[in-house]
FIKOL-676927 format. One record per residue (C-alpha): x, y, z; residue in one letter; residue number from 1. Coordinates in nm, 2 decimals, always signed. Example, Ala and Ser with C-alpha at 12.3 -4.5 7.8 and 13.67 -1.06 7.14 Angstrom:
ATOM,c1,c2,c3,type,seq
ATOM,+1.23,-0.45,+0.78,A,1
ATOM,+1.37,-0.11,+0.71,S,2
//
This chain:
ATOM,c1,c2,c3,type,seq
ATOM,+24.21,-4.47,-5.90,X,1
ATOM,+24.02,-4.64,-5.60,X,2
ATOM,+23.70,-4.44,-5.46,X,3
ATOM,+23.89,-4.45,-5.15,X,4
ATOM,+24.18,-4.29,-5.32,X,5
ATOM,+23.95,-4.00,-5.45,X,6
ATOM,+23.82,-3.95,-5.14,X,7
ATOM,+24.17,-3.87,-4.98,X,8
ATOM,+24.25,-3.64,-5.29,X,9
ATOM,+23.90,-3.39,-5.26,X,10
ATOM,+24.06,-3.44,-4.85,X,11
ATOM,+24.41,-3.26,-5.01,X,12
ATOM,+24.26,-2.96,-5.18,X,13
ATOM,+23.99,-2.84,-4.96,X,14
ATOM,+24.00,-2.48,-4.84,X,15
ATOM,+24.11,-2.33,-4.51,X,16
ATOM,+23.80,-2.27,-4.37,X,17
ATOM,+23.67,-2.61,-4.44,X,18
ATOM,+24.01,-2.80,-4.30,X,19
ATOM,+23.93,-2.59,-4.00,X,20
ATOM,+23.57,-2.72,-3.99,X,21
ATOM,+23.74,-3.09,-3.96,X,22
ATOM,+23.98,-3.01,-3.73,X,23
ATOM,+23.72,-2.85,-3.44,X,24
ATOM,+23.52,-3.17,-3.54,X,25
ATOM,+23.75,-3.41,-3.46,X,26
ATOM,+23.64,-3.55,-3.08,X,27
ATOM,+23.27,-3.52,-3.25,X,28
ATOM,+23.06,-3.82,-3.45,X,29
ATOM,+22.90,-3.79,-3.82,X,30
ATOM,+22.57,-3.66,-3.69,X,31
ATOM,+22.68,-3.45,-3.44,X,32
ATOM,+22.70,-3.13,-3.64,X,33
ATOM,+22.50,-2.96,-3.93,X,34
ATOM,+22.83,-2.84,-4.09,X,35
ATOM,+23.02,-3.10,-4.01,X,36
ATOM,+22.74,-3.35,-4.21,X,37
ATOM,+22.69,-3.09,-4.46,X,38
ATOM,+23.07,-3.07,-4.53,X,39
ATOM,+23.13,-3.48,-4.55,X,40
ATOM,+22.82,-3.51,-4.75,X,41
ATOM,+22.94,-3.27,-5.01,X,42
ATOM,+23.29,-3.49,-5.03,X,43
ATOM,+23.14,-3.81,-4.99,X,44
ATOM,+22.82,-3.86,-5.17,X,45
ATOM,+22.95,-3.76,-5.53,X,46
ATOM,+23.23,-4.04,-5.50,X,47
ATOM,+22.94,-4.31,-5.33,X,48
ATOM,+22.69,-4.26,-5.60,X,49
ATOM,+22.94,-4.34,-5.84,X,50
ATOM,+23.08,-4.65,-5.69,X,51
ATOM,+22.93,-4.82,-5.41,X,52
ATOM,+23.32,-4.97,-5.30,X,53
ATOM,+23.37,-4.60,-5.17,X,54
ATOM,+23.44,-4.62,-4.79,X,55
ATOM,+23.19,-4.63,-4.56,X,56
ATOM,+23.01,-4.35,-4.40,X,57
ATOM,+23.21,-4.38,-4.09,X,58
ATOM,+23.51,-4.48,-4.21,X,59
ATOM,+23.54,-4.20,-4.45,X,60
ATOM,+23.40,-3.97,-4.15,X,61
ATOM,+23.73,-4.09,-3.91,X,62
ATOM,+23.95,-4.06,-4.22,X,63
ATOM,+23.87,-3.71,-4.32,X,64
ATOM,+23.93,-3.62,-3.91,X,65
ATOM,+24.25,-3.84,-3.92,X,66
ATOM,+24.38,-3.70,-4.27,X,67
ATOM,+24.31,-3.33,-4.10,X,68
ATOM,+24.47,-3.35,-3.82,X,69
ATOM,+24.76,-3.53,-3.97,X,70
ATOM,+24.82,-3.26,-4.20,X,71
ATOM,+24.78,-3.03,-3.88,X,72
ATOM,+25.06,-3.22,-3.70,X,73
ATOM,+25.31,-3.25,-3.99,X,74
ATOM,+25.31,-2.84,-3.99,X,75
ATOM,+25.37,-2.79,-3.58,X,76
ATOM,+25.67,-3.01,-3.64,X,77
ATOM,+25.78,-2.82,-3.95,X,78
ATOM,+25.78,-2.51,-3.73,X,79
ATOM,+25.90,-2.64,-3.40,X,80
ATOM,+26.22,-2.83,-3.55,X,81
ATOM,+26.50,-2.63,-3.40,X,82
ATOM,+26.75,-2.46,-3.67,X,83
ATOM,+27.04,-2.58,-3.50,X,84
ATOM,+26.97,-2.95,-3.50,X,85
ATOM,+27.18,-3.16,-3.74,X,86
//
């Protein structure tokens, strides 16, 4: 598995509150936030320091706000589809 493929998993099982934090962070940059940072470094350092072909800083940064927001999306559809549709 790719470091960039690890990175999307710890991106799959993160807890509510902390999918949240990514969601309200999405219009802001790396360095714009304490929890924001804090929450990116704890995902993204682990996976850099053992392979330096992990994503970028601010790649990974735009893919963890992408990946949120994506999952985010996929669920207002779920619940918006109209039962009568064929």
């Amino acid at each position: 598995m790719t470091a960039t493929e690890q990175f999307i998993d710890v991106l799959k099982t993160l807890k509510a509150g902390d999918r949240k934090l990514l969601r309200t962070h999405a219009g802001l940059g790396l360095d714009q936030s304490v929890q924001g940072f804090d929450l990116f470094a704890g995902i993204w350092w682990p996976l850099r320091q053992n392979s330096s072909k992990a994503p970028r800083r601010e790649v990974a940064w735009l893919v963890a706000k992408i990946h949120r927001l994506r999952q985010t999306s996929k669920k207002i559809l779920v619940f918006t589809k109209s039962p009568f549709s064929t």
